[in-house]
Steps between C-alpha positions, in 0.01 A plus 500: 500500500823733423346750652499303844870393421571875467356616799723170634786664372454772602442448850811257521666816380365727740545219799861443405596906509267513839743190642828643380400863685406299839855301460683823435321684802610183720845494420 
């Protein structure tokens, strides 16, 4: 299971940078 909750992680990670590039480009 913390395999899963790394991949989790991770993709919240990944997800949050991808969001805060699409805001920046926006503004």
């Amino acid at each position: 299971m913390q395999r899963f909750k790394d991949e989790l992680d991770t993709m919240k990670f990944i997800c949050t940078d991808f969001w805060s590039a699409v805001y920046k480009k926006t503004n």
